[in-house]
C-alpha positions in Angstrom: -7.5 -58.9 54.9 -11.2 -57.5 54.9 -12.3 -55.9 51.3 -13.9 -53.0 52.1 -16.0 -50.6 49.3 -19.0 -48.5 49.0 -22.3 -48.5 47.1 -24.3 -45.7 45.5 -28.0 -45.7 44.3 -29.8 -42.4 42.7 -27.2 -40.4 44.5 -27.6 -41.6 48.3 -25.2 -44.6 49.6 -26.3 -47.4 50.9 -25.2 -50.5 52.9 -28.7 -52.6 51.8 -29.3 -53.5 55.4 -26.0 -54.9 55.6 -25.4 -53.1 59.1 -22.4 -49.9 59.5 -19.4 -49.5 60.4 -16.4 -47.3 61.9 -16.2 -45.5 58.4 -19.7 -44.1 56.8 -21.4 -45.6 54.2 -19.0 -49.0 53.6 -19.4 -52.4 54.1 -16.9 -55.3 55.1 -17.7 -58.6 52.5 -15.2 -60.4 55.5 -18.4 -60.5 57.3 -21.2 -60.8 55.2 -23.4 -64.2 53.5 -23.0 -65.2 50.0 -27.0 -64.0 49.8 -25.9 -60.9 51.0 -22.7 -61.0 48.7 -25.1 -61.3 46.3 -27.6 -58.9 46.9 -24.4 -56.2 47.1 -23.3 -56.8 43.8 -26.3 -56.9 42.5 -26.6 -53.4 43.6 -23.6 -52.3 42.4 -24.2 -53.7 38.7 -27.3 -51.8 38.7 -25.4 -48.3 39.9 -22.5 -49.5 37.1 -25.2 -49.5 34.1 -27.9 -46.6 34.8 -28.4 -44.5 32.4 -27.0 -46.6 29.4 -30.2 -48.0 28.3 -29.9 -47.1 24.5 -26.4 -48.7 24.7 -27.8 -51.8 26.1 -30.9 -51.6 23.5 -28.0 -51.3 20.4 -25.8 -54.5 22.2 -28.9 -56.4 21.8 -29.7 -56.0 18.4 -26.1 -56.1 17.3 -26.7 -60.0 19.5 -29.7 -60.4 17.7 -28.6 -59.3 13.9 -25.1 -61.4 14.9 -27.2 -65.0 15.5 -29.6 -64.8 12.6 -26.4 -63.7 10.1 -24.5 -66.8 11.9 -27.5 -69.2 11.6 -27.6 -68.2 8.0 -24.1 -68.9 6.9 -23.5 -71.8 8.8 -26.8 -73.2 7.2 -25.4 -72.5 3.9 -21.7 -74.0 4.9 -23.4 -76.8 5.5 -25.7 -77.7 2.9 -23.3 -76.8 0.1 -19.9 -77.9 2.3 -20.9 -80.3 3.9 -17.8 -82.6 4.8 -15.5 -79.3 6.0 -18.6 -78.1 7.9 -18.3 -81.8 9.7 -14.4 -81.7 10.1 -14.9 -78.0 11.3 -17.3 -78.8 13.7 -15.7 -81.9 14.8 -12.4 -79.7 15.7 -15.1 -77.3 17.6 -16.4 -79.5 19.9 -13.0 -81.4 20.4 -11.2 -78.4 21.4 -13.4 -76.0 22.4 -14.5 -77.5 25.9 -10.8 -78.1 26.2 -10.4 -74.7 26.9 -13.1 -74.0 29.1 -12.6 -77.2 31.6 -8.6 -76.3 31.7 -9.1 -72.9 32.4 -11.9 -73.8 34.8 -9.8 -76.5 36.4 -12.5 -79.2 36.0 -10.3 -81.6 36.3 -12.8 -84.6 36.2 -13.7 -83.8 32.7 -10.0 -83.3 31.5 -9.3 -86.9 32.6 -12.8 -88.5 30.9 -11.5 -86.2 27.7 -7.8 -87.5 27.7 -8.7 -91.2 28.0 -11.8 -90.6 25.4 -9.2 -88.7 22.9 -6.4 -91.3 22.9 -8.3 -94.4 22.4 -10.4 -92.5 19.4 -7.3 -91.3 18.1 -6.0 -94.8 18.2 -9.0 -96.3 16.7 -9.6 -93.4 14.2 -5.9 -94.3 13.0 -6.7 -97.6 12.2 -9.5 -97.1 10.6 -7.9 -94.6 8.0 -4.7 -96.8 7.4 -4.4 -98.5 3.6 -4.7 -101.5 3.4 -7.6 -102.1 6.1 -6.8 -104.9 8.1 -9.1 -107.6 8.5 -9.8 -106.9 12.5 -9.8 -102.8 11.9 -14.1 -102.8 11.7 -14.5 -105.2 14.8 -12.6 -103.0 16.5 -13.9 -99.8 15.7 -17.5 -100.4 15.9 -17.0 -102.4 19.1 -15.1 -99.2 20.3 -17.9 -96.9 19.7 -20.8 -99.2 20.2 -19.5 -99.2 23.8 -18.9 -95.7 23.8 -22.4 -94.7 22.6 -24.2 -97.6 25.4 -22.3 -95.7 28.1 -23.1 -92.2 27.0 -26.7 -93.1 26.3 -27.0 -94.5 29.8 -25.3 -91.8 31.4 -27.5 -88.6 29.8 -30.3 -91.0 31.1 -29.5 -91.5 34.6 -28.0 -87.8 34.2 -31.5 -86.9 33.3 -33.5 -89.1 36.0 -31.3 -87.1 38.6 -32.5 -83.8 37.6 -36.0 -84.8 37.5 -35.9 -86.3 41.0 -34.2 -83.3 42.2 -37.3 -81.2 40.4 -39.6 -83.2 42.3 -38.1 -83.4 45.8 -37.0 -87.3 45.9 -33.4 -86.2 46.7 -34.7 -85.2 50.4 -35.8 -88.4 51.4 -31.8 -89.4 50.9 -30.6 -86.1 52.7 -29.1 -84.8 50.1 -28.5 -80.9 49.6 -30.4 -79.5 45.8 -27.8 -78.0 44.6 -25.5 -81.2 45.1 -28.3 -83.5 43.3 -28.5 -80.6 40.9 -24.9 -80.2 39.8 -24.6 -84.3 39.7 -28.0 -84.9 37.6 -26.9 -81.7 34.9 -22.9 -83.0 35.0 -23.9 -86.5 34.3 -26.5 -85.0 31.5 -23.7 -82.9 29.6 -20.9 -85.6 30.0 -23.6 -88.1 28.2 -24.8 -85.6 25.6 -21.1 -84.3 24.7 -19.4 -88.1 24.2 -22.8 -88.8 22.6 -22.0 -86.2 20.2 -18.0 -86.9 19.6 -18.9 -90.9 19.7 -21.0 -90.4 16.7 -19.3 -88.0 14.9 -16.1 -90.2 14.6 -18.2 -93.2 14.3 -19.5 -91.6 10.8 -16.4 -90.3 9.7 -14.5 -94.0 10.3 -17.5 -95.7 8.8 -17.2 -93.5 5.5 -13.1 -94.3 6.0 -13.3 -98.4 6.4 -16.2 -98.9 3.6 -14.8 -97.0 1.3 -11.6 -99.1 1.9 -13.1 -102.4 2.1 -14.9 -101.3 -1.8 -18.6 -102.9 -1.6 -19.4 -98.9 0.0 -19.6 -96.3 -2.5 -21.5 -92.8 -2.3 -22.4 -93.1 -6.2 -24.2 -96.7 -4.6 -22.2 -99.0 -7.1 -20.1 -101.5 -5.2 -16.4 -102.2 -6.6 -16.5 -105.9 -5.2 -19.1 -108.5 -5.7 -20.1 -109.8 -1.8 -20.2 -114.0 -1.9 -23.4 -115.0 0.3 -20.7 -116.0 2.9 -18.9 -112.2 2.8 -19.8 -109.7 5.6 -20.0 -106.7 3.6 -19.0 -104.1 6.5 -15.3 -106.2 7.6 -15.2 -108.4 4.9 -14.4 -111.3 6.7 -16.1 -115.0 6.6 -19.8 -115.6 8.1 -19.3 -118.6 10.2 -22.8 -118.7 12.6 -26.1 -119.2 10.3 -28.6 -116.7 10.5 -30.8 -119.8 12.1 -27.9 -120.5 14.6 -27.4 -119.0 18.2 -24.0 -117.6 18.6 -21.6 -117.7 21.4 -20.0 -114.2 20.5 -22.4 -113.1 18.1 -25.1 -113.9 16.1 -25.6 -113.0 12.0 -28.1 -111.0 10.9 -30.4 -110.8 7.6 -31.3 -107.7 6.1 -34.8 -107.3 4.2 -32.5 -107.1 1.0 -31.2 -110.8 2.2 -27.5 -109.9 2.4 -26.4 -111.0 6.1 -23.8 -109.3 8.3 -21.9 -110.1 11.5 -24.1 -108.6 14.1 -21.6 -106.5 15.8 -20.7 -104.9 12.4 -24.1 -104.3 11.1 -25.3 -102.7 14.6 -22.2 -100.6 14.8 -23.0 -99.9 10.8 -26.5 -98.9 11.8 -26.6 -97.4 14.8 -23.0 -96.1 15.3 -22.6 -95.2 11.9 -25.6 -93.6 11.3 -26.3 -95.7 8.2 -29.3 -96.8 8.0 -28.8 -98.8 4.7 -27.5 -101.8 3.8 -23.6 -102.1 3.0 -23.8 -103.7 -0.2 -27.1 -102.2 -2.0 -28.3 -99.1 -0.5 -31.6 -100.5 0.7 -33.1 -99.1 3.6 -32.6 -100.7 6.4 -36.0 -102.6 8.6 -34.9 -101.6 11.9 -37.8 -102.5 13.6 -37.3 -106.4 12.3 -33.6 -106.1 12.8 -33.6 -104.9 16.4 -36.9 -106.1 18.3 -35.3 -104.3 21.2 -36.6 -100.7 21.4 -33.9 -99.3 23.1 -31.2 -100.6 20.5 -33.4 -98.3 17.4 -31.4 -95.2 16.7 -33.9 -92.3 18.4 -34.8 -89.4 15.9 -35.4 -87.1 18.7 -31.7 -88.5 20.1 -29.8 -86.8 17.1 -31.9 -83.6 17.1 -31.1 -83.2 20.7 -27.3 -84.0 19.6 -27.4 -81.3 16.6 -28.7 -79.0 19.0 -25.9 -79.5 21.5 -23.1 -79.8 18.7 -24.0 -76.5 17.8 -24.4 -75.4 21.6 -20.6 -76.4 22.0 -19.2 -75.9 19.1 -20.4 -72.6 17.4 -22.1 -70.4 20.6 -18.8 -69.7 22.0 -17.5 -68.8 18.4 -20.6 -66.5 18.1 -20.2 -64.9 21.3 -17.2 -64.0 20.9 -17.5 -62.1 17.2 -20.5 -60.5 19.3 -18.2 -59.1 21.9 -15.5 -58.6 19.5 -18.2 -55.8 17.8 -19.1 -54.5 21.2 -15.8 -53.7 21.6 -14.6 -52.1 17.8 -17.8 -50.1 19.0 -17.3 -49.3 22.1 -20.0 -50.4 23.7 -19.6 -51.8 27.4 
């Protein structure tokens, strides 16, 4: 059944070109191009909000006052709270794109986020159980090694897409903008967003496990002394030399001389975000650890994942305090 309505602009109706029918001054959207659809409600919003430009002027400051207050405070949480501002956080951007897919029926990204939340969950439990066992850190880091590689590569090819699309290349393969557009920015937001969660749980499992294993502390005095043979992230036995070639793995010497399992101490490093040794707190030489570029955690990488963790996780939260006053207001 046709939807049939009518538009008015300073008084005088109008059908915007859109052609008339049997009654006066109303148009049938059965009949007429998303453009036009477009152009008609843009019409319409314009007729809805004449004459409330003070109201609009007030909403935006009350936006404006809202974000700077909110930046404040959660500045503040964080500096002087900083582990509940994590946990917080963490919960945000767990659940609140939850909502939004679900209700959106993206169902794509509720299938990525059930298969990435019940191995995490399974890991994350066995990195928090007492006593550790002795194949817990392999497993973890391997977990979310693999999980940051895939993310990393996806926000990159995500990224590649969108600047092809930018510059035309997506023609030469017939395919439509907006479908290379809405592939290049999904692939970029699924990257970015397991980027985020990846890490996130990857720190708060690394503080679990080396607290557990006890050469870790945050006070930087170990409670076990680590034998040369020790790996001081699992605590399990260095069998390959750091001279030897590995089949699985290969061991690694830090500039402080202590030597590691290489999956643990890339998985330490790079997962973990710790960017010290295990055992003595000494800043890590990435550059002779890793001679591979792409392996170095990337400063501008993190800032671009605090700005999306905040994107996700506190926007929505601020928004909706922001309509929330609108509304006590009663501004529309």
């Amino acid at each position: 059944m046709a939807g049939v309505f009518e538009v008015e602009v300073d008084g005088v109706q109008h059908d915007h070109g859109l052609g008339h029918h049997d009654e006066p001054n109303q148009v049938d959207l059965s009949h007429l191009s998303p453009e036009e659809k477009w152009r008609l409600e843009h019409a319409r919003m314009h007729v809805k909000h004449k004459g409330h430009e003070a109201m609009h002027a007030e909403m935006v400051l009350i936006l404006i006052v809202t974000l700077v207050i909110a930046q404040l405070v959660l500045v503040q949480w964080k500096q002087r709270h900083p582990k509940s501002y994590n946990l917080v956080t963490l919960f945000q951007m767990w659940v609140v794109p939850l909502y939004f897919t679900t209700k959106l029926h993206w169902w794509r990204f509720l299938v990525t986020w059930f298969i990435f939340s019940v191995v995490t969950a399974y890991v994350t439990y066995r990195a928090t159980r007492k006593p550790l066992e002795c194949t817990t850190p392999r497993l973890v880091y391997k977990w979310f090694l693999l999980l940051y590689k895939i993310s990393y590569a996806t926000g990159i090819v995500g990224y590649t897409v969108v600047m092809f699309t930018l510059f035309g290349i997506n023609l030469i393969f017939r395919i439509k903008p907006e479908d290379a557009m809405d592939f290049g920015v999904s692939l970029l937001f699924y990257g970015l967003y397991y980027g985020v969660l990846g890490r996130d749980f990857a720190e708060m499992c690394a503080d679990f496990m080396a607290s557990t294993v006890g050469y870790y502390s945050a006070s930087g005095m170990p409670t076990k002394h680590l034998s040369d043979s020790i790996c001081a992230v699992c605590g399990q036995p260095i069998l390959v030399d750091v001279s030897e070639e590995g089949i699985i793995e290969n061991t690694y010497r830090l500039s402080c001389n202590h030597v590691f399992h290489e999956f643990c101490i890339r998985g330490w490093c790079i997962v973990g975000k710790k960017q010290i040794c295990p055992y003595c707190k000494e800043k890590v030489d990435l550059k002779r650890m890793f001679s591979n570029p792409w392996e170095r955690p990337h400063v501008m990488y993190g800032q671009l994942l605090d700005w999306l963790r905040y994107l996700v996780a506190w926007q929505p939260v601020i928004i909706g305090l922001v309509q929330g006053i609108n509304y006590i207001l009663g501004l529309e």
